[in-house]
C-alpha positions as CSV (number, residue, x, y, z in Angstrom):
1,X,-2.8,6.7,-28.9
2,X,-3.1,8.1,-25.2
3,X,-0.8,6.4,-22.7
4,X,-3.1,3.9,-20.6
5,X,-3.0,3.4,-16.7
6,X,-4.6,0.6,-15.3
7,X,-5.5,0.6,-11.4
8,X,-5.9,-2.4,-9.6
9,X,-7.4,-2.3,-6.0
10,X,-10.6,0.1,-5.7
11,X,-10.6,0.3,-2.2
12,X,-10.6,3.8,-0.5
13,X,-7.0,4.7,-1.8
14,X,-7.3,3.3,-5.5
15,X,-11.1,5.1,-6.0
16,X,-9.2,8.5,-4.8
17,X,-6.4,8.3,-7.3
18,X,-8.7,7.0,-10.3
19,X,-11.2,9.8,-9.9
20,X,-8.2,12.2,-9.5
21,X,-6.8,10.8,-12.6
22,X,-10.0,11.1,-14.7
23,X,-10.7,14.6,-13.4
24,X,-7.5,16.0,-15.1
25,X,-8.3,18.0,-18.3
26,X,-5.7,16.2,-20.5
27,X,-6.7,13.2,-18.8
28,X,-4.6,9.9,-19.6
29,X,-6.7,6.9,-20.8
30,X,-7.8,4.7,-17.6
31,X,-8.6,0.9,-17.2
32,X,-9.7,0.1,-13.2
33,X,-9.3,-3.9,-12.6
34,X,-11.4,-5.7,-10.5
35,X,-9.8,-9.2,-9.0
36,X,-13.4,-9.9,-7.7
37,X,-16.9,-10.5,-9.4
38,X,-18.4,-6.8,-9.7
39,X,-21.4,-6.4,-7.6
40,X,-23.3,-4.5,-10.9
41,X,-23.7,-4.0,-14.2
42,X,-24.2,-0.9,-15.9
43,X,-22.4,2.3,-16.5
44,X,-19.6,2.4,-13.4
45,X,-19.0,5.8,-11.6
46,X,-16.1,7.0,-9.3
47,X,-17.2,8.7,-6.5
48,X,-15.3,10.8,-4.0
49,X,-17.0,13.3,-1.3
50,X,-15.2,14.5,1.9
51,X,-12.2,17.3,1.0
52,X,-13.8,17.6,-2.3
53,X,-17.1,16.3,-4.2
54,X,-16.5,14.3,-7.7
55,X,-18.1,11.8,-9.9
56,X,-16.1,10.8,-12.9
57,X,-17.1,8.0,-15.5
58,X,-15.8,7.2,-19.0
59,X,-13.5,4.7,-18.3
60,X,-12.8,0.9,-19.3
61,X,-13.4,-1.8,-16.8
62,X,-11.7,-5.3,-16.4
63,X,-12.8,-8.2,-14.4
64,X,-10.9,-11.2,-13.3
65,X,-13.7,-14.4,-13.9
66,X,-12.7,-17.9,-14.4
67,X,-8.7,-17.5,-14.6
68,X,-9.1,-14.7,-17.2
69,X,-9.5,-11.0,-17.4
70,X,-12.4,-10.1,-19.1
71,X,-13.1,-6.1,-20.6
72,X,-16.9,-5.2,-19.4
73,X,-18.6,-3.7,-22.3
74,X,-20.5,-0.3,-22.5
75,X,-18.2,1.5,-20.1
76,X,-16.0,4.3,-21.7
77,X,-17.9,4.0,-25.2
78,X,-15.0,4.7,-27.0
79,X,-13.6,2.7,-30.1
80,X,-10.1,0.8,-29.1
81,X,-8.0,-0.7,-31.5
82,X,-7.9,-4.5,-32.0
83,X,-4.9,-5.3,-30.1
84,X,-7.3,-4.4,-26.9
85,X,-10.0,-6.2,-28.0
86,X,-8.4,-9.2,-25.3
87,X,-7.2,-7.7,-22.1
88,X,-6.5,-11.6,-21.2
89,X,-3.7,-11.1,-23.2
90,X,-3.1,-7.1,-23.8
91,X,0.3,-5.2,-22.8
92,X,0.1,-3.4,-19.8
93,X,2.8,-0.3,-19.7
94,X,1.6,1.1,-16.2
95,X,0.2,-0.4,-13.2
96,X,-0.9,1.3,-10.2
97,X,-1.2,-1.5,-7.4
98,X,-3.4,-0.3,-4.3
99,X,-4.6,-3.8,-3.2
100,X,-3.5,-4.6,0.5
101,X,-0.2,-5.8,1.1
102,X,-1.0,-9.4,2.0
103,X,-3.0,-9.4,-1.9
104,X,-0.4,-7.9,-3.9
105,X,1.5,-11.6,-5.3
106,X,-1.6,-13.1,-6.3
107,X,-3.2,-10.5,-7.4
108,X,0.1,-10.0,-10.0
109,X,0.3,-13.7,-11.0
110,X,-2.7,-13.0,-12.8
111,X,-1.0,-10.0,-14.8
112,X,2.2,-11.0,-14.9
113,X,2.1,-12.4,-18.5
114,X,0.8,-8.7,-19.5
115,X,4.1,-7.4,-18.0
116,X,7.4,-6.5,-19.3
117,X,10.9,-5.1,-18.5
118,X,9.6,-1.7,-20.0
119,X,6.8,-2.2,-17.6
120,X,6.1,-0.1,-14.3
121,X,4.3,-0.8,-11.1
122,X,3.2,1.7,-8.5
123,X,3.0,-0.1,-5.3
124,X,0.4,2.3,-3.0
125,X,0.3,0.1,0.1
126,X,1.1,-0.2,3.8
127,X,3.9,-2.1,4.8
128,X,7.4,-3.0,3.8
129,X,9.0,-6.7,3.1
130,X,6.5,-6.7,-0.5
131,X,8.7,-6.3,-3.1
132,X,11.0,-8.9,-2.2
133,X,8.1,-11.3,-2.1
134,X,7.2,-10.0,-5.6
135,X,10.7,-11.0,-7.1
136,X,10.6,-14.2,-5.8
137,X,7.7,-15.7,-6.4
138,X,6.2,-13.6,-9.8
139,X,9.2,-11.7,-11.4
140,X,12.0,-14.0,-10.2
141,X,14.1,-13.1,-13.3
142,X,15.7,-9.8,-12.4
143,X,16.7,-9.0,-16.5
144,X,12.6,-9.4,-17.3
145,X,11.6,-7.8,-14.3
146,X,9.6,-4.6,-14.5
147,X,10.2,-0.8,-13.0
148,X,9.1,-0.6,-9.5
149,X,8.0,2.3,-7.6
150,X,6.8,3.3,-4.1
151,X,3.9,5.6,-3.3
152,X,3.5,6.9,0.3
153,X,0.1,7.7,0.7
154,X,-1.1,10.1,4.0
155,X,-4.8,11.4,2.8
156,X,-7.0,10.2,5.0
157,X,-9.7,7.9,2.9
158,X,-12.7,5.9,3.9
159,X,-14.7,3.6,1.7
160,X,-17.9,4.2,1.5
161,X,-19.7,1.4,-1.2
162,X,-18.0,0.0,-4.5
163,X,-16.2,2.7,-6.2
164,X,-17.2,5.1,-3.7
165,X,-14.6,6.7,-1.0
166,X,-14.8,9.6,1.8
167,X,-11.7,12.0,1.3
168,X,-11.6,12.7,5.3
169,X,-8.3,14.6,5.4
170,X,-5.9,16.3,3.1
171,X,-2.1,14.9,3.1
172,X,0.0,13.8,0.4
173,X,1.5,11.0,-2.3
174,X,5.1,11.4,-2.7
175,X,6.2,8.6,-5.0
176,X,9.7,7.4,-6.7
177,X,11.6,4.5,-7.0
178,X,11.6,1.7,-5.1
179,X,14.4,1.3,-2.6
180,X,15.3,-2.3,-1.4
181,X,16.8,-3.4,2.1
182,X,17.5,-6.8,1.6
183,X,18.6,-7.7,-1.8
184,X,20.5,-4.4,-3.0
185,X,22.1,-5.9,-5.7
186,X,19.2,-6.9,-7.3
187,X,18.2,-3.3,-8.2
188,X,21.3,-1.0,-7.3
189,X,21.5,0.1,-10.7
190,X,17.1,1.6,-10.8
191,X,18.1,3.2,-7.2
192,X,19.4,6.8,-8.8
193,X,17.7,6.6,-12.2
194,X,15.7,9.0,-13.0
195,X,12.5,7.8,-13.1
196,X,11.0,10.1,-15.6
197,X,13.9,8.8,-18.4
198,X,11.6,5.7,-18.0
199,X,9.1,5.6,-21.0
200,X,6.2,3.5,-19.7
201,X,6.4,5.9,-15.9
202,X,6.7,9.0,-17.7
203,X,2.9,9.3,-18.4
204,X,2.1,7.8,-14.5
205,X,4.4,10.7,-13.5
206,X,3.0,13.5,-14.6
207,X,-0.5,12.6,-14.4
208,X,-0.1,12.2,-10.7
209,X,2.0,15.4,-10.3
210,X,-0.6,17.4,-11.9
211,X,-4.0,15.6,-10.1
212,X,-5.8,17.2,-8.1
213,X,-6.1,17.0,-4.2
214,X,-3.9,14.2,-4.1
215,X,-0.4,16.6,-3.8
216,X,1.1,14.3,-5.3
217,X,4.9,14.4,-6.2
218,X,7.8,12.6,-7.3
219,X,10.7,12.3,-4.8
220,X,14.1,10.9,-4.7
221,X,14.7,7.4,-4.2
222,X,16.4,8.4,-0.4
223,X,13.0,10.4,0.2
224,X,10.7,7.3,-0.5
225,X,12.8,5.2,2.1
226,X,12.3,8.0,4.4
227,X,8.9,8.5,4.3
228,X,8.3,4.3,3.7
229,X,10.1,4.1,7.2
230,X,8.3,7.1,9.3
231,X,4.8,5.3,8.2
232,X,5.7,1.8,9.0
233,X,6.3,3.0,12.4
234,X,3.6,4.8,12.6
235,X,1.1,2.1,11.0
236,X,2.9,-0.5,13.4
237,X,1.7,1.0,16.9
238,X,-2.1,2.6,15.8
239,X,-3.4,-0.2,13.3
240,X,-2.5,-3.3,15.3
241,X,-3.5,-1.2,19.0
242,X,-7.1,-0.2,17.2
243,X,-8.0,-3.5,16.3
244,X,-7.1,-4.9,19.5
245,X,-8.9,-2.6,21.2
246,X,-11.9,-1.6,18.7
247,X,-11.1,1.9,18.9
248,X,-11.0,5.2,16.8
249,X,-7.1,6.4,16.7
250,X,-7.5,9.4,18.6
251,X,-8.7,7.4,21.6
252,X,-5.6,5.7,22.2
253,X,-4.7,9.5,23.4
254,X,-7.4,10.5,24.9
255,X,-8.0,7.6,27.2
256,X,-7.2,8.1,31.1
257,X,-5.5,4.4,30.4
258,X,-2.1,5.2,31.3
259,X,-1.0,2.2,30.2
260,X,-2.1,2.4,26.3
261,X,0.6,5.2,26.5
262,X,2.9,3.3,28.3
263,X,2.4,0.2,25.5
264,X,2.9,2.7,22.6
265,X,6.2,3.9,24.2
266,X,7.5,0.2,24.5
267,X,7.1,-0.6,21.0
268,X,8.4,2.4,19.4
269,X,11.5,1.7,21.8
270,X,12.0,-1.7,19.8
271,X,10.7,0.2,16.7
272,X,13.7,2.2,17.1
273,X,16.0,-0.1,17.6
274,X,15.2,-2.0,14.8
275,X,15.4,1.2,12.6
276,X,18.7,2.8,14.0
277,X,20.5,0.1,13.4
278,X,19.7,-0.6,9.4
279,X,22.6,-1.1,7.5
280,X,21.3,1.6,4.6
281,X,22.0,0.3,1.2
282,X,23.3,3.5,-0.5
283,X,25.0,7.0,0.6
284,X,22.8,8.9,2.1
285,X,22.3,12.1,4.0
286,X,19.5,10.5,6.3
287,X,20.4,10.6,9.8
288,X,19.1,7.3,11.6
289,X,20.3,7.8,15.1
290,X,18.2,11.3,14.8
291,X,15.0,10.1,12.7
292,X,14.2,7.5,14.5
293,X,15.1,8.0,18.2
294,X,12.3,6.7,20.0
295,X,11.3,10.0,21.4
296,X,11.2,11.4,18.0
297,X,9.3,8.2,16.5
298,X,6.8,9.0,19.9
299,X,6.3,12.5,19.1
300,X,5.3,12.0,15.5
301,X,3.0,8.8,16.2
302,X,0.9,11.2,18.4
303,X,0.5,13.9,15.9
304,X,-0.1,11.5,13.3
305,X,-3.0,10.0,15.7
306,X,-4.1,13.8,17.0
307,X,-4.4,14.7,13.2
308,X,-6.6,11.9,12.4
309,X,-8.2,11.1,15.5
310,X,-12.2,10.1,14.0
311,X,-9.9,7.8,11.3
312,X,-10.5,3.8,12.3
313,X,-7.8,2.0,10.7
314,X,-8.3,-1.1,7.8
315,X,-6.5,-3.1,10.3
316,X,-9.4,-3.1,13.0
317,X,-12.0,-3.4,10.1
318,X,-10.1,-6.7,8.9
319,X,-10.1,-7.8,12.1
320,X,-13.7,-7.2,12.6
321,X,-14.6,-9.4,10.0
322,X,-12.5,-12.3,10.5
323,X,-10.4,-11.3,7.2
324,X,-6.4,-11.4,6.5
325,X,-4.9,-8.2,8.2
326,X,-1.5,-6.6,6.8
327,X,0.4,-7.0,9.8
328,X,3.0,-9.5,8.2
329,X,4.3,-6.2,6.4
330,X,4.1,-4.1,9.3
331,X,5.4,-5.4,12.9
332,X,6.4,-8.5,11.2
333,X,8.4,-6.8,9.0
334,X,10.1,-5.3,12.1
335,X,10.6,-8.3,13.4
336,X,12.0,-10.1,10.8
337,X,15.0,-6.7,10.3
338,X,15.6,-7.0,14.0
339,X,16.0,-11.3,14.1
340,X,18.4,-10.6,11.0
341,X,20.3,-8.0,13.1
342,X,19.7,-9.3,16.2
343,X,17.5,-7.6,17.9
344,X,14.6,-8.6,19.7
345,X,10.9,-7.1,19.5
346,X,9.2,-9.2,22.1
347,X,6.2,-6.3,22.6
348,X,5.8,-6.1,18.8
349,X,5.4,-9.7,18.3
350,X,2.9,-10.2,21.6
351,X,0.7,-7.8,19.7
352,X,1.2,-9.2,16.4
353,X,0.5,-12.4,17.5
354,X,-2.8,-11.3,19.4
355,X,-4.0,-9.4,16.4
356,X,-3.6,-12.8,14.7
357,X,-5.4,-14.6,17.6
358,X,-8.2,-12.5,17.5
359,X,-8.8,-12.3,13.7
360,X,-9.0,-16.5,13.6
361,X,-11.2,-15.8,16.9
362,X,-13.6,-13.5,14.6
363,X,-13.4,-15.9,11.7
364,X,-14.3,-18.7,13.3
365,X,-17.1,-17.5,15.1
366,X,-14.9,-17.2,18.8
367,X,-12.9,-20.3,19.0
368,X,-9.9,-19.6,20.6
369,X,-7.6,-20.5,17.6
370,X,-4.2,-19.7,16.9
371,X,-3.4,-17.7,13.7
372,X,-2.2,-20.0,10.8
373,X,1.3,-21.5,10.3
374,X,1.5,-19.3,7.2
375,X,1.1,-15.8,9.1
376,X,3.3,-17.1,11.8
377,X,5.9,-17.9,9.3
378,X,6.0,-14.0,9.0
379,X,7.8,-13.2,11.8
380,X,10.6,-15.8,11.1
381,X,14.2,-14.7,10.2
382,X,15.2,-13.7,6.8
């Protein structure tokens, strides 16, 4: 039988990697997972226009209903073997997770029991501070806990209706295993294995590596934390300043406002305090002091935003509506690493907390409400 991936979160970022998936000529076997009612019925479609133009079909479809996952019938048309006939209760040996950060535990408590040691999980999200939260509250056994691995995503993606996504701007997906900060003894041992001696990520692997327009490639574990780090920073300053100010992210640097410039400087200064001073949980070659000197963390916050300047961030869309934002896993995050070290982020946390003031404004119609006790809780210590 062909190895089977199964996607779950079909926003912008998980309708990109399906359809790149499906368009590969040795294409692996693909279930997409919805965790919400689907809005049709019918033959499904992945869509993706922008950098490149693709429609891809011929898949199987599950949908969360009633405390069950249910398998849609009619979609791929091909015959599976019996053992599938329940996806309530069906093995799953990959798992690409591309739901937002503040989904991600309760949207795996409803797979959990379809997950194993020999399991893997691609985590393709914003944020840091997730996987700890996973452990403890969905795999807290660490000898019946799957593989975990990070994917850094930089294409620039919009969605544009239910499986259907813009492809605005071409970056890239390194991926490997999943470094931890916090509870280094919990996973020391997956840190320098190689992820492709792992049976269940082997077919994951090279199905990314080899998709198109994603560039797409497996890195070292030292890379991922590298790369995880440049975009928390990055997301940290553009998402939380774009909602608050209901803006593109080139206009933070094309305002005359000198003092949007002079607000992005003040949190990367905390940004990079915060990140100079991790204690790094392995021997690397990464140079913190360098990497993340504010002026260096400045420098590549603007190019990020110059590159992208028509892209409006999830963050001010979520806001928009009233929704949950991720910013928990983002500034909170930060401020959570510098409490533990102690180091104060008092700029970070006035915009966190405003971002959460004004997403309970929108979803209560304008009351001036604060934001829950259980964002707030976020920013506590470790």
């Amino acid at each position: 039988m062909s190895p089977r991936i199964h996607i779950i979160g079909l926003g912008s970022v998980g309708v990109i990697v399906a359809n790149a998936l499906a368009s590969l000529r040795q294409r692996p076997d693909l279930t997409l997972m919805f965790h919400r009612r689907l809005s049709c019925e019918g033959q499904l479609s992945l869509t993706v226009n922008g950098i490149y133009n693709n429609v891809r079909s011929g898949f199987d479809v599950e949908e969360f209903h009633d405390g069950h996952w249910k398998r849609l019938p009619g979609q791929s048309g091909r015959r599976r073997p019996s053992s599938y006939d329940d996806p309530h209760v069906s093995p799953i040996d990959t798992l690409i997770v591309a739901v937002k950060a503040n989904y991600t535990r309760s949207v795996l408590n409803t797979v959990k029991h379809r997950l194993s040691r020999n399991s893997t999980i691609l985590f393709l999200q914003n944020g840091m501070g997730i996987l700890e939260e996973v452990d403890e509250s969905v795999f807290p056994d660490p000898e019946q806990r799957p593989h975990y691995m990070i994917g850094i995503n930089t294409n620039g993606t919009s969605r544009t209706g239910q499986l259907s996504a813009h492809h605005t701007s071409l970056g890239e997906m390194p991926f490997g295993m999943a470094p931890r900060l916090s509870s280094p003894e919990l996973s020391h041992g997956q840190w320098h294995q190689d992820p492709r001696l792992i049976r269940s990520a082997r077919p994951m692997i090279d199905a990314l590596s080899n998709s198109p327009n994603l560039n797409a490639r497996l890195v070292s574990v030292e890379d991922v934390l590298h790369l995880q780090l440049k975009k928390l920073a990055i997301n940290a300053v553009l998402n939380p300043l774009t909602a608050l100010l209901e803006c593109k992210i080139g206009m933070l640097y094309s305002s005359q406002q000198p003092w949007i410039r002079r607000l992005i400087e003040l949190m990367l200064e905390e940004i990079s305090a915060v990140l100079r001073a991790l204690p790094l949980p392995f021997q690397t070659s990464l140079d913190l002091e360098a990497e993340f000197a504010a002026k260096q963390l400045t420098s590549m916050v603007e190019a990020f935003a110059r590159r992208l300047p028509q892209h409006s961030s999830s963050m001010m869309q979520d806001v928009g509506k009233g929704s949950e934002t991720e910013i928990a896993y983002l500034n909170g995050f930060l401020i959570r690493l510098g409490m533990k070290m102690g180091i104060n982020c008092p700029v970070n946390n006035y915009i966190m907390q405003a971002v959460l003031e004004k997403q309970e404004s929108q979803r209560y119609g304008g009351d001036k409400q604060r934001a829950s006790t259980h964002q707030q809780r976020k920013a506590q210590p470790l």
